[in-house]
Structures are given as structure tokens and as C-alpha cells.
N, C-alpha and C positions, 0 to 999 in steps of 0.2 A: 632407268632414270640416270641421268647424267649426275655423281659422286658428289658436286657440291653443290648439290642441291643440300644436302648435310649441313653448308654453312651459310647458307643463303634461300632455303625453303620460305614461302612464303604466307604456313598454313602448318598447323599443327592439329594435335589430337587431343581432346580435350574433355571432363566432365564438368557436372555444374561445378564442384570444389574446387577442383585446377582452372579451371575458368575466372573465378573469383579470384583466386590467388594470382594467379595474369593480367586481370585486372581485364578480360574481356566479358563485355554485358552476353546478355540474351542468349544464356546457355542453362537450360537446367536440366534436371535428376542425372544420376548416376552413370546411364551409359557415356561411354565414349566414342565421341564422333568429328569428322575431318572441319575445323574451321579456318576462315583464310586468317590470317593475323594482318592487323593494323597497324600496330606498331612496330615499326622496324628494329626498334631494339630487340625484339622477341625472335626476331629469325635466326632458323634455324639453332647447330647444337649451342654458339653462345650465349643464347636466350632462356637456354634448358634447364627447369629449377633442378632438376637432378643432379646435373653439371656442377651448378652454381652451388649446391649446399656440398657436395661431397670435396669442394676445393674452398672450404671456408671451416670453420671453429665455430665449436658450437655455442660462442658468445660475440664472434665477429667474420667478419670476412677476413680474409687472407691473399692481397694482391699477389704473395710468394707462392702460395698453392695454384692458384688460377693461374699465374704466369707461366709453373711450371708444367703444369697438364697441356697446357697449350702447345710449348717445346715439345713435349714426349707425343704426344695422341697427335698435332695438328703438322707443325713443320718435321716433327722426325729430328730434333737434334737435343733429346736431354741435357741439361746442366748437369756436371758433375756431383756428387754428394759432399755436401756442407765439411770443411775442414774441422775438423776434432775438436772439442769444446768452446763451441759456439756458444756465444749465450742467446736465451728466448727473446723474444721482443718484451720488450718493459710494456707492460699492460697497466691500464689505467687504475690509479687508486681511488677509493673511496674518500670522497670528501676533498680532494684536489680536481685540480683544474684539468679536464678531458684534455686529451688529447687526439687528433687525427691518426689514421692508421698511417698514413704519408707522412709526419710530421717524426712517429716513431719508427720508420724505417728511414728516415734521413738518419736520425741518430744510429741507428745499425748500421747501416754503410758506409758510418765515418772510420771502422775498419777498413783497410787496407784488403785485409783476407775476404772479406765480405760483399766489398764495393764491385768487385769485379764480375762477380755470377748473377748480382742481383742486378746490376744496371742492364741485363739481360731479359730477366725476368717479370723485373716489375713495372717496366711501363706496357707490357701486356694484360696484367693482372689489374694494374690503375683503371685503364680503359672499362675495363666492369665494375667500377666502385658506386656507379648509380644501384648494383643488383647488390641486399642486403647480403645476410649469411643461409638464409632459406631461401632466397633468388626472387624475394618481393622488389619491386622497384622502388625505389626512394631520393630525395632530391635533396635532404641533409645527413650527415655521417652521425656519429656514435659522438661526437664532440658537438653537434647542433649547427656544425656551419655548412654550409652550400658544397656537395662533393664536387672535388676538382678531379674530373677525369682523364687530365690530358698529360699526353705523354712523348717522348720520340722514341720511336723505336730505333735498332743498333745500326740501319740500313739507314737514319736520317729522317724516315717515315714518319709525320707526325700523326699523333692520334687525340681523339679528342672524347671517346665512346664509345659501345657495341658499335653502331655503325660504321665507323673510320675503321675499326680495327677488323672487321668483319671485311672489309674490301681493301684491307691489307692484306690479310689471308686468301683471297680471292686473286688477287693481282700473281701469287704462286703458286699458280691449281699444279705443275708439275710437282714439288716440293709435298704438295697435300695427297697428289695419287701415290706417291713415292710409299709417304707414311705408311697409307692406308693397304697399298701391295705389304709390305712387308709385316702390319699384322694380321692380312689373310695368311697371306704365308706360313707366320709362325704357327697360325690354326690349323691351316691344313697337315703342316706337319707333325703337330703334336711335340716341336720342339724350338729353343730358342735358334734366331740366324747367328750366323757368323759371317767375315769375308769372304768366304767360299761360294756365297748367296745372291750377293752384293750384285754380280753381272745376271742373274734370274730377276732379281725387284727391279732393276732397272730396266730390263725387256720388257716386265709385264708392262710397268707405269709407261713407260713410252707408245705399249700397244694400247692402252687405253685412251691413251692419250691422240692417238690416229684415230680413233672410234666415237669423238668427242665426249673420252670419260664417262661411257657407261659403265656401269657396276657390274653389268655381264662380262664384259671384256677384261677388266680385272679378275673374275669367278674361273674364264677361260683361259685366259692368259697361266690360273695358279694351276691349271688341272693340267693344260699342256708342256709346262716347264720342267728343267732337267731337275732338278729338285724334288718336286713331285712326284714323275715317273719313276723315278730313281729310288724312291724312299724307301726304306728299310722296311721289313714286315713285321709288326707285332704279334701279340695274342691278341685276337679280336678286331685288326684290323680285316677290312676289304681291297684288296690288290685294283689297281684300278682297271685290271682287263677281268675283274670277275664284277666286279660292277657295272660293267656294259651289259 
């Protein structure tokens, strides 16, 4: 299968339970089985409730987490770690007037130190503000007003929702094979990359990319590269001429 298919599949796996929670009908009991999706916000991984809770709090969503799994995991360019005693986002009190998670990270940004990583970040993470904190879909925020999803991103790209931002990511499939060579890579090696590396991930994603981004030519590209062959022997490793 060609790799972005990952971010633009148009059918997922599914039981009666996650089915409900998807919000797609005529699926029951407990096994799990292939169905197309309908809703285009649900494609592929940014449609993923799994995705979607583990980049949210477990009393709200978090444009800053989803913004920034999207950097690490999708384009390959992490944000730096937060400068030294940041403060949390002010969270809503009891008995005052809600407010939007947008509304409270405009007030964070009004630092200086802060403004900078996040205007990175967060109009990637905005663009999923329709998916709650458990990745249910919904059409007003934790404040009761209608979610504004829209955003630009750092390149001018405006976004509007899973789908704009999902054929934002699309529009960079080399950028996304890049990513995704370099954490086969680190798997196959059992270790992290460094620059030394840097000309092997770019071979592989450009061979896959001649291949049109099958998943095998990434698999092949990691087994025949200097890196790989080369790799030190552990206890418990298999050398790769003893595994033929």
C-alpha cells in the first residue's frame, strides 16, 4: 500500500462500540471488521480516536499536544521543549464564565517566549477542535459556542478542519516518507539517529518515493542501507546474512 494511505484511508476497522463512538451506523457485536468511512473527517490516522485522546487531557482537548504530535510523528520537525517555568494554561473555574481553549491560549501567547513555538503548533491542533478529548466529534466547545477550526498554518496554508489540514499533509508526502523512514530506521536499529544517518533517510524516502511510496520500499530501502548493514551486533541480535 502506498504510506499515505495512513493519512487519507478511506475505511477503517471497526466494532459495534467504536462504531457508535464514530458515529457510524449498521455495525454490530463485537468483532472487528473493515468498513469504508463516510465521513471525511474520520480519515485515516487524524480521525484516530486513539490519536485524538492521547494528544488531549483528560478534561479537555489540547490544540498544543495535537499540534505537536503532528510536528514529531507527521512532518519530522519537533518544536523545541517549552522554556523553563512556563505557566499551565488557566483552566476554567467553577462558577465563572467558560471560556474557549482558543480564547486561553491567545492569553498564553501574549508572552513573548511562548508566542513563537506555539504559532507553530497550534493552528495544526485548532484544525481538530471539532474531535472532543476522547476523539467524539462535536460542533460546540467546553464554553457552549460553535468550534472555530480555522487556522493558517506557518507556510500561509489556511486551514479550516480535519479535511484542509489532512490535504495539507498530503500536499508534503516527501516530508511525511522522510518522517516515517527515519522511525523505521530507529526500529530497525534499536537505536536513536543522529547526522551521520541523515544521507541513509533521505535515500530510503526518495526510493520510495520513485516506487510511489509503497511501504515495502521503505521496509527495503531500511534493510539495504549503510546503516543497517553496518549495524553493530548485540546479544540476541540476527546479523543480516544469518537471516537469509
Amino acid at each position: 500500500h502506498n504510506i499515505l494511505d495512513l493519512l487519507n484511508a478511506d475505511y477503517t476497522f471497526v466494532n459495534e462500540r467504536l462504531a457508535r463512538h464514530y458515529g457510524i451506523p449498521n455495525v454490530y457485536g463485537s468483532r472487528f471488521r473493515r468498513v469504508q468511512i463516510e465521513d471525511e473527517s474520520r480519515r485515516g490516522l487524524l480521525g484516530q480516536g486513539s490519536i485524538l485522546a492521547v494528544t488531549s487531557y483528560t478534561t479537555r482537548t489540547s490544540p498544543v499536544l495535537r499540534g505537536k504530535w503532528i510536528l514529531s510523528n507527521i512532518l519530522g520537525t519537533p518544536p523545541p521543549p517549552p522554556p523553563p517555568n512556563v505557566p499551565a494554561l488557566k483552566e476554567n473555574s467553577e462558577g465563572g464564565k467558560p471560556m474557549s481553549v482558543r480564547e486561553r491560549l491567545e492569553l498564553h501567547r501574549a508572552s513573548p517566549a511562548c508566542s513563537s513555538c506555539h504559532a507553530i503548533m497550534d493552528p495544526l491542533g485548532f484544525a481538530l477542535e471539532n474531535f472532543d478529548a476522547v476523539g467524539k466529534w462535536r460542533a460546540k466547545g467546553e464554553d457552549g459556542v460553535r468550534v472555530d477550526s480555522s487556522g493558517v498554518l506557518l507556510d500561509g496554508t489556511k486551514v479550516d478542519g480535519p479535511g484542509s489540514l489532512r490535504q495539507a499533509l498530503l500536499d508534503r508526502p516527501d516530508q511525511f516518507a522522510g518522517t516515517l523512514a527515519e522511525k523505521l530506521l530507529t526500529y530497525a536499529l534499536g537505536r536513536g539517529l543522529d547526522f551521520n544517518d541523515g544521507p541513509a533517510v533521505r535515500k530510503i524516502a526518495a526510493q520510495a518515493a520513485a516506487d510511489k511510496y509503497r511501504f515495502s520500499s521503505l521496509v527495503l530501502g531500511i534493510v539495504r542501507s549503510t546503516p543497517f548493514q553496518m549495524k553493530v551486533k548485540t546479544a540476541g541480535d540476527v546479523s543480516p546474512a544469518s537471516a537469509q
